[in-house]
FIVOKE-912424 format. One record per residue: residue in one letter; z, x, y of N, C-alpha, C, CB in turn. Coordinates in steps of 0.1 Angstrom, whole numbers, plus 5000, padded with zeros to 4 digits. Glycine has a CB too. Layout:
BEGIN
aZXYZXYZXYZXY...
This chain:
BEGIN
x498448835364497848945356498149085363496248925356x498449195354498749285358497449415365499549325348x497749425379496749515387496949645382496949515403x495849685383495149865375496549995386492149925383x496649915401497750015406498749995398498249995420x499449895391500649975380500749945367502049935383x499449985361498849995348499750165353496649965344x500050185339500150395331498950375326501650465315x498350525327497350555320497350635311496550585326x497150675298497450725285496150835288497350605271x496450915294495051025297495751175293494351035318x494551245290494451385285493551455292494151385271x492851385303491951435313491751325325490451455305x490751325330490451235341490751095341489251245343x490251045332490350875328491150865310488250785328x491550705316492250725302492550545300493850845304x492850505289493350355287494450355291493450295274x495050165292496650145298497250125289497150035308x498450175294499450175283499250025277501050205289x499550025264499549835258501349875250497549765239x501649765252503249735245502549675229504449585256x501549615227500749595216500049655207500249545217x499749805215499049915202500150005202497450005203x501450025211502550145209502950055196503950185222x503549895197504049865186503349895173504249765186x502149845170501249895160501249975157500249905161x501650125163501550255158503250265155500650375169x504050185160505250255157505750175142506350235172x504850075140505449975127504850095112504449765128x504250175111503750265109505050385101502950285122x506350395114507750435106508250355098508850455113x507950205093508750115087509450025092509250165080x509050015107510149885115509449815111510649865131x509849705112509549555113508649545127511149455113x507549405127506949405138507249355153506149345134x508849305152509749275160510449345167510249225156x511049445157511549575162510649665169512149655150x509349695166508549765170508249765183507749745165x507749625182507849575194509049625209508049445189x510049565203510949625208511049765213511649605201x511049895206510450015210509950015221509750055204x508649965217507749955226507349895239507249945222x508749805242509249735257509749875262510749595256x511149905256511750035258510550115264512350095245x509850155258508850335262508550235277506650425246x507950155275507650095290508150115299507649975291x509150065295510450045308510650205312512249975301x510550335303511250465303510250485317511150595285x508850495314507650525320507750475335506350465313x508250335331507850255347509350335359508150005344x510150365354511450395358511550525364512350375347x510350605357510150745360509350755370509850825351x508050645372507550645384505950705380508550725394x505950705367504550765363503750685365504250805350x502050745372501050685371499950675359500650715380x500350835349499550885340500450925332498650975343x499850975320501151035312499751065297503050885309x500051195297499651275283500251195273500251455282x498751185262499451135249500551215246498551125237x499951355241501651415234502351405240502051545232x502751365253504451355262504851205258504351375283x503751115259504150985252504750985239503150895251x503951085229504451025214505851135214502951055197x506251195223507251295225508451195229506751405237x507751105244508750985241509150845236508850965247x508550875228508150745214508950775208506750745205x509150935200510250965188511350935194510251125183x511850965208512950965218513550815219512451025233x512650765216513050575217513250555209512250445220x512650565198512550535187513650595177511150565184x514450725177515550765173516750655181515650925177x516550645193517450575203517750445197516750565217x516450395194516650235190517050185177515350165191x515750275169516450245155516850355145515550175147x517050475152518250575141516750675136519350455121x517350755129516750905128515750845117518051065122x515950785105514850785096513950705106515150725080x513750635115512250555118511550695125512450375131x512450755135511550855143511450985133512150895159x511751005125511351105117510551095110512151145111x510250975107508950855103507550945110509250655113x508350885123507050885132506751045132507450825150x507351095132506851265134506651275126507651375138x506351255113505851275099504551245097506551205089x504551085103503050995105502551085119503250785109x502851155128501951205140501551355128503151245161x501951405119501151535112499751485099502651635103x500051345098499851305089498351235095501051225083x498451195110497251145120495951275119498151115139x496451455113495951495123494951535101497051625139x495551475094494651485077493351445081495251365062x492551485073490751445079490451395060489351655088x491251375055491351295043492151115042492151395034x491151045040491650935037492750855024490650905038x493450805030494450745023494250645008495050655034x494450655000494750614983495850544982495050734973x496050424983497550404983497350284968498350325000x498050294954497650224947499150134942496850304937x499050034940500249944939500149874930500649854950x500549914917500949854908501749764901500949904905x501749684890503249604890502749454879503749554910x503449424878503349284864502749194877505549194854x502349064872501948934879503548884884501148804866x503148844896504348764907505148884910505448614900x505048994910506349084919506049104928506949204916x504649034941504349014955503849184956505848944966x502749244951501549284949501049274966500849184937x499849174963499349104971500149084984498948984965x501249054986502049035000502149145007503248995000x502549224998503149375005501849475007504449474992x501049454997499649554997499249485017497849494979x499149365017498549285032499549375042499049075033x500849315042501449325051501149515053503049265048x501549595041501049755045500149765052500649835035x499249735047497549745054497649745069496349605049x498349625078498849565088499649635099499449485084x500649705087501349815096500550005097503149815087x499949985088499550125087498150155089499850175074x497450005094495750035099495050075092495450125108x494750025078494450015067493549935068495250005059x492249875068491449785069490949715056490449835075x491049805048490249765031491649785021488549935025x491949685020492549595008491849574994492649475012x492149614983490849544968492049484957489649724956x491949404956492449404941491849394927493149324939x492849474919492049474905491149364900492949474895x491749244905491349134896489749094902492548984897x489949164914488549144922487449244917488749184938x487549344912487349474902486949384890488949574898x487949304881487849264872486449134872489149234868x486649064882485848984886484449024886486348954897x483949114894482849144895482249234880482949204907x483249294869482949344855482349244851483949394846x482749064849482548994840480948934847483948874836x480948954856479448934859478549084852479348914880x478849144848477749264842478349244828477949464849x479649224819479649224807479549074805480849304802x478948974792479448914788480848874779478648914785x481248734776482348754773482548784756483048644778x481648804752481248824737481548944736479748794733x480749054745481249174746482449274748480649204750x482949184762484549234764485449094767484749354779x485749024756486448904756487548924769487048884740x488349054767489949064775489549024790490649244776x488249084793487649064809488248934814485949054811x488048824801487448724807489048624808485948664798x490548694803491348624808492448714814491848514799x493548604822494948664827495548824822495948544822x495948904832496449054824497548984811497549174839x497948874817499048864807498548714793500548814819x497848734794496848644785496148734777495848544794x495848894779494648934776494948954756494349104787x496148934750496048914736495248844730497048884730x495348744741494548614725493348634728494648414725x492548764737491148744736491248864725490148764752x491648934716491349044708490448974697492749124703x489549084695488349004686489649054670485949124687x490449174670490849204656491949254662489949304645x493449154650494749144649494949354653495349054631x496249344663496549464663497149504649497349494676x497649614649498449654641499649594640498549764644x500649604629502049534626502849554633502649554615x502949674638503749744651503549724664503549864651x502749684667501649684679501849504682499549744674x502449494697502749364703501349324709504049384715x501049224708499649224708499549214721498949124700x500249084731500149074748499949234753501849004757x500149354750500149474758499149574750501749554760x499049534736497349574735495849514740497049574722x496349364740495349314750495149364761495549194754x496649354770496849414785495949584783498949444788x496849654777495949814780494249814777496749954768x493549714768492549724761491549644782492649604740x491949544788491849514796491949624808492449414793x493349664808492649774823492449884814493949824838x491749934807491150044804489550024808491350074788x489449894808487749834814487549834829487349654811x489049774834489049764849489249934858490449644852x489449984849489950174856488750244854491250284845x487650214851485950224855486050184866484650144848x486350054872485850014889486850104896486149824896x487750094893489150154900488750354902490850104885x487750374892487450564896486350544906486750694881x485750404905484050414917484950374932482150234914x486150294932486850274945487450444947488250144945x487850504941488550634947486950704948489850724935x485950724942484650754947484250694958483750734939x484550634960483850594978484750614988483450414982x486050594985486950614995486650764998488450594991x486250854989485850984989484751014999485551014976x484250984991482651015003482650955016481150964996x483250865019482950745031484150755036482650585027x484850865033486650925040487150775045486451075060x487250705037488050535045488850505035486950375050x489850505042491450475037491150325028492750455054x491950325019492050185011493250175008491150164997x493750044997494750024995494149934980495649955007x494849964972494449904959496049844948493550044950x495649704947496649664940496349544926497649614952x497149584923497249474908497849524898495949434901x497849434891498349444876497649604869497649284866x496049614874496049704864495949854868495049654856x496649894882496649994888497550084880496849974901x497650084868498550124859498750254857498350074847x499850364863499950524857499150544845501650564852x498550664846498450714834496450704830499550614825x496050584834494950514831493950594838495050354835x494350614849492850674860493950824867492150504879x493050944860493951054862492951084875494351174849x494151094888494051104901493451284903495451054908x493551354897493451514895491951534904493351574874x491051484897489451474899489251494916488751304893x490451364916490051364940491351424943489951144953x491851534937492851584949492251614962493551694945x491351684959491051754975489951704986490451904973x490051534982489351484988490151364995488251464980x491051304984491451204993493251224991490651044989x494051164997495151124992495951024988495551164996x496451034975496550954968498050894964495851004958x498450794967499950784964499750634957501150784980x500050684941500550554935501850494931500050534925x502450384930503750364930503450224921504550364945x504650204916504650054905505949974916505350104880x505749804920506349744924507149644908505549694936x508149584910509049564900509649444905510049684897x510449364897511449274900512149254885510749134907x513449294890513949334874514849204867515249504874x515249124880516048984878515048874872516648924892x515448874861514248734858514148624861513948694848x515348564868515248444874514948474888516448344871x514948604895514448594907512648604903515248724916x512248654897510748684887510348574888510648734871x511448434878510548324877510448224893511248234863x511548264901511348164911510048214920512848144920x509348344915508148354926506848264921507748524927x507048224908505748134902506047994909505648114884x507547994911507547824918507547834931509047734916x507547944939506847934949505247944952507347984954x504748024940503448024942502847934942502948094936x503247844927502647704927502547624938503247634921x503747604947503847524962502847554968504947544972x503147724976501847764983500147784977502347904988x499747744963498647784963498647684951498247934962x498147564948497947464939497047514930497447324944x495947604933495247654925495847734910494547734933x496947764914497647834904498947784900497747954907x498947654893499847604889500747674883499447534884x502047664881503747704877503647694864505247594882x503347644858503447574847502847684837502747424848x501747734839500347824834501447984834498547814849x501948004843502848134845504448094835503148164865x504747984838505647954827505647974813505647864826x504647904806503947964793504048094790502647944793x503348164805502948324801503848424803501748374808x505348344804506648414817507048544806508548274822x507248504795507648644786506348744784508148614770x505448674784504448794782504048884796502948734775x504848814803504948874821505448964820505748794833x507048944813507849064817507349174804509749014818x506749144793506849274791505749324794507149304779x504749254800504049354810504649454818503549294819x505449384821506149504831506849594832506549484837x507549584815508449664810507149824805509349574795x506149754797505049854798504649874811503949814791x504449874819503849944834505049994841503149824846x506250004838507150054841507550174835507849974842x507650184823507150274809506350384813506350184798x504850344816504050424818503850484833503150384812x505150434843505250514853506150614855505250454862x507350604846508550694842507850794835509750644835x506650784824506350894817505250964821506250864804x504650904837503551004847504251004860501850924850x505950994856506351034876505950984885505951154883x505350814883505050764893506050694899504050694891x506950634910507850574917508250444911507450564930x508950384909509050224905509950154917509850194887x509150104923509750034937510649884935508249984947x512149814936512249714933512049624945513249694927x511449504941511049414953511749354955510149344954x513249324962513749214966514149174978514449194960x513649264987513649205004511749235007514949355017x511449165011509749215016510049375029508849015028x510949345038511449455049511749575040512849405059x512649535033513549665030511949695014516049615025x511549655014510249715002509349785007509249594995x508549705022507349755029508249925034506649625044x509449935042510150025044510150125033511249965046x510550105020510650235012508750285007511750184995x508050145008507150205007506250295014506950155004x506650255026506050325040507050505035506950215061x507650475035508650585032508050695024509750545025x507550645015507050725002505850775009506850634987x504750715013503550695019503250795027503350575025x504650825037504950905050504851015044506250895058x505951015034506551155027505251245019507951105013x504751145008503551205002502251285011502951084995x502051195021500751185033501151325039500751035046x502451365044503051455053502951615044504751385057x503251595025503551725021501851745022504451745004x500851665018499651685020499051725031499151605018x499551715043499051725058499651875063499751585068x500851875056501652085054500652145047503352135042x500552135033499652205026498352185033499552155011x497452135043496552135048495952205057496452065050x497552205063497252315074497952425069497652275089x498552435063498752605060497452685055499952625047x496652605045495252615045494352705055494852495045x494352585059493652605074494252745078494052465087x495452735082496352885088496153025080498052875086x495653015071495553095060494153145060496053035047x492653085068491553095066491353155080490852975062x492153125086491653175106492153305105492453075123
């Protein structure tokens, strides 16, 4: 076990915590490395420290040599990352991050894994939203509640229109119910300044106009995608494996009314400028989306303090 004589101490005054190779990585996975790479870094800053002979060392001279490794190790976009995320540390507004997208384009994986890298504690999804509606509506009253986003046609009490595909009038008639829970989550994130992450099917552009909390929280929505359809269908045959509860077979049936889900949520993120992310590496996805996250979080964290600069 390592003795407190060659612990570094992370101090800004008298006393301070020891360096951990386990929360530098944490904060450095944050630019979009992987948790391996991070890691990695964060052997490096060790080694820089122990070599120089420090007993202490100022946070800012650390995250000074953090960017310095971290350019060194993995190239200019991770530490430019990081200097983006150290302006973005100093927002006194909590994070919005909404992830949108059809059923099976791994939603749920990437919303986790984000959360993980970016210290995000509160995760929701829609369907969890949706879940708790059908306990206050009956199904008599809002039939769509009560099935699959991509099921939600055959609950329509009256045939759409001739023109009108019915799977995506179900669909919009469905999250137009669920984007009531989805304005009381951006209301609490608000008042209770704590970062969330919100994903599903029905985090849909367009539906819940973000305008209301600009100046309270910040808000980055993006639509995730998978545009190959046989890469699309092979994620229901893996879901089936990993989760029996949700048989292959049930998403089979519903595989075309999948994709044009998603051709509509894709639709209505080109015609509100929201990002359409494609999923086909989990790394290279969590990466662009950290990316965007950085970028958005950072123009918000300029405009904040110019603010600020502008009042003193």
């Amino acid at each position: 076990m390592m003795d407190k004589v060659s612990q570094i101490l992370i101090s800004d005054g008298d006393s301070g915590l020891p360096y951990s190779k386990g929360l530098m990585a944490w904060r450095v996975m944050a630019t979009g490395l992987s948790p391996f790479r991070s890691y990695e870094v964060a052997e490096h800053i060790e080694a820089r420290l122990r070599s120089s002979g420090v007993r202490a060392i100022a946070s800012g001279e650390l995250a000074d040599i953090t960017e310095e490794v971290t350019r060194e190790i993995a190239g200019d976009r991770y530490a430019d990352n990081f200097l983006r995320w150290r302006k973005v540390e100093q927002l006194d507004l909590p994070l919005v991050i909404l992830i949108g997208g059809t059923t099976g384009v791994g939603k749920s994986t990437l919303a986790t894994q984000l959360a993980a890298r970016l210290g995000i504690v509160r995760v929701v999804a829609t369907d969890a939203i949706r879940a708790v509606m059908r306990a206050l509506f009956s199904q008599e009253l809002m039939p769509t509640l009560y099935t699959s986003s991509f099921d939600a046609g055959t609950a329509l009490r009256e045939a759409p229109l001739r023109t009108d595909d019915r799977a995506i009038v179900g669909f919009r008639e469905q999250t137009a119910a669920v984007s009531v829970g989805l304005r009381g989550l951006l209301d609490r994130a608000a008042i209770e300044g704590t970062s969330v992450i919100i994903e599903g099917a029905h985090a849909v552009p367009g539906f819940v106009d973000l305008e209301p909390w600009e100046d309270r929280v910040v808000a980055v929505p993006l639509v995730v995608s998978v545009d190959e359809e046989d890469l699309h269908h092979s994620h229901f045959e893996t879901r089936g494996i990993d989760s029996p509860s949700r048989p292959a077979d049930r998403y089979e049936a519903g595989f075309e009314n999948i994709r044009k889900v998603q051709k509509y949520i894709k639709s209505q993120a080109l015609s509100h400028g929201v990002p359409v992310i494609p999923n086909y590496n989990l790394d290279q996805t969590l990466t662009a989306i950290i990316d965007l996250v950085v970028a958005r979080a950072n123009e918000r964290a300029s405009s904040q303090l110019e603010k600020k600069g502008s009042r003193a």
